[in-house]
N, C-alpha and C positions, 0 to 999 in steps of 0.2 A: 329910722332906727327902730327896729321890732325891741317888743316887752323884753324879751330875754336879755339881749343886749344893755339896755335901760338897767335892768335886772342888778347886771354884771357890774358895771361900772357903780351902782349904788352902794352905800356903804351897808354892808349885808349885818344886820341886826338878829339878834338869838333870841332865844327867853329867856334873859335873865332875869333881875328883880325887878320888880313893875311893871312888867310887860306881862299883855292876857296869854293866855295857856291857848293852846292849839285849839282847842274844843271852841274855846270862847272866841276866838279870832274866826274859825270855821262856823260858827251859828250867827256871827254878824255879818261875814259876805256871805254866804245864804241870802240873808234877806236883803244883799243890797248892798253893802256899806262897803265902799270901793277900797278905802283906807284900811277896814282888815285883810281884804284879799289882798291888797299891793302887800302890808304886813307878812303873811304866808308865802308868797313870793319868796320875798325880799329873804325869809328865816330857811326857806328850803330850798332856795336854787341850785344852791352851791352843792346838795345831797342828787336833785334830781340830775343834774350834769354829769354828776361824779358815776353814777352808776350807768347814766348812757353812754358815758365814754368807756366806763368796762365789759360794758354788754358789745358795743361797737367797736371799740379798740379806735376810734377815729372822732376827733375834737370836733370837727366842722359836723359831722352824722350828729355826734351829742349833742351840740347849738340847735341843729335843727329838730330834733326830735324833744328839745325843751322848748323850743318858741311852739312847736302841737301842742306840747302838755301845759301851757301856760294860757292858749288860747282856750283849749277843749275843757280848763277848768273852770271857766265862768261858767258855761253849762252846767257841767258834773259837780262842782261845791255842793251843792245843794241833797246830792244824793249819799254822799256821806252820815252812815249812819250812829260812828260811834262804836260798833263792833269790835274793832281792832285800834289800836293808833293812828294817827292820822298821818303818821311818817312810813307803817307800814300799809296803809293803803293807797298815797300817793306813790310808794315803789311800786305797789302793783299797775298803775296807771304810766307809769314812767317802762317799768318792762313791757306793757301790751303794747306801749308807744314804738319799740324799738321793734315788735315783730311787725305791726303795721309797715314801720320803714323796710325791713329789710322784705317781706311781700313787696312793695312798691319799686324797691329797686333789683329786687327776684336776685339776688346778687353771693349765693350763700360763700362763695370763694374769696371775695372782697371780704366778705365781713372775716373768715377765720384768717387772714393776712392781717387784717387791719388790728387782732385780738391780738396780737404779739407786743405791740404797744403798753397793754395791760402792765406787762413786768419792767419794763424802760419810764413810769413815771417819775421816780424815785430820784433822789440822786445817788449817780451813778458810783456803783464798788464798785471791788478790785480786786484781782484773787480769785482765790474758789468761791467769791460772791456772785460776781460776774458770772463766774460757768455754770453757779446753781441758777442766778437770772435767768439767762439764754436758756437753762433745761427748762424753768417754770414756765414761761414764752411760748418754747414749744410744744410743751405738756400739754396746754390750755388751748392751744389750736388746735392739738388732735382731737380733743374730747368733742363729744355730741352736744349740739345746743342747749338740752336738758339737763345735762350733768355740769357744762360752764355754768350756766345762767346758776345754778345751785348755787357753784363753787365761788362765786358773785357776790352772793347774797353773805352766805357762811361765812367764808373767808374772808371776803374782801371788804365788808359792808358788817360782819361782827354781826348780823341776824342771829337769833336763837335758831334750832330745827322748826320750833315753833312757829317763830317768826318768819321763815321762811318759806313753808308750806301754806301760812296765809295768804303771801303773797304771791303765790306757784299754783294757789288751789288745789293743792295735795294734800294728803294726811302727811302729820308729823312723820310718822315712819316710812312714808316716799324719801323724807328731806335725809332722813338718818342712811336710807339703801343707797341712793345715791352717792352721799357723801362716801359712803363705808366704799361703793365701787369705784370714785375719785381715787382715792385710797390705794384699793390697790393697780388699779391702772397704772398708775405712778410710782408704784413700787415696783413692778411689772417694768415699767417704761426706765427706770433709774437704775435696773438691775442690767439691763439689757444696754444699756449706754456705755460709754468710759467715764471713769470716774478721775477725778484729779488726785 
């Protein structure tokens, strides 16, 4: 059974009161200490999943693209400098993880099918819920990898622009053009539709 798996089934722990802060958990597996990296795991897995399976649209792509990031971080822990959050530069490691995947499986048509998933997590409405779902589904497979992967981060994951351009290595005002042209794509794309 891979780390991830291990991962999943453990009782997943936060930071709350008396537990070390990101920083401090990330300066002791640096040096070694296997109980704060299990720690970091154990408080982020659930975040790095969550966003490979919106990057993927596909559970088993996200499993596999957290057992990479879970392995390639005993390496990389150590290069963590503190610059940014340690939740916004593990996203960054988790979205580079899912372009490596989708390179390896050259596959760009699987992945925009499998991105339709994104709006069917939820449990399911009813109504003009449902047909606004099914539009956001389709919205989000038409768009360019660079404007989902935004839409991702902003939306689905509550990033700042800020926050999101750290993780995109854009300027803030990449994060804002893009969104602005999300925007109206969608508006464009809702106008042109039938409406209930």
């Amino acid at each position: 059974m891979g780390i991830a798996v291990q991962l999943v089934s453990a009782e997943m722990s936060g930071s709350g009161q008396g537990e070390p802060a990101d920083d401090e958990l990330v300066s002791r597996a640096s040096r070694g200490d296997r109980a704060a990296f299990e720690s970091l795991l154990r408080r982020h897995y659930e975040l790095m999943h969550r966003v490979a399976w919106r990057m993927t649209g596909s559970q088993a792509d996200a499993q596999d693209i957290c057992q990479d990031v879970c392995c390639s971080l005993v390496e990389r822990i150590g290069s963590f400098r503190g610059e940014a959050k340690f939740t916004t530069w593990l996203i960054g490691i988790v979205r580079n993880a899912c372009h490596d995947h989708y390179r390896r499986s050259s596959s760009v048509a699987r992945m925009k099918g499998h991105l339709t998933v994104l709006a069917g997590t939820a449990t399911p409405p009813d109504g003009r819920d449902l047909f606004r779902r099914g539009w956001l589904a389709s919205a989000l497979a038409r768009l360019e990898p660079l404007l989902r992967e935004t839409v991702v981060l902003v939306a689905g994951e509550g990033m700042t622009h800020a926050e999101a351009a750290q993780v995109l290595g854009v300027a803030e005002s990449t994060v804002s053009g893009r969104m602005l042209e999300v925007r109206r794509q969608a508006g464009l794309a809702k106008d042109t539709g039938d409406e209930c």
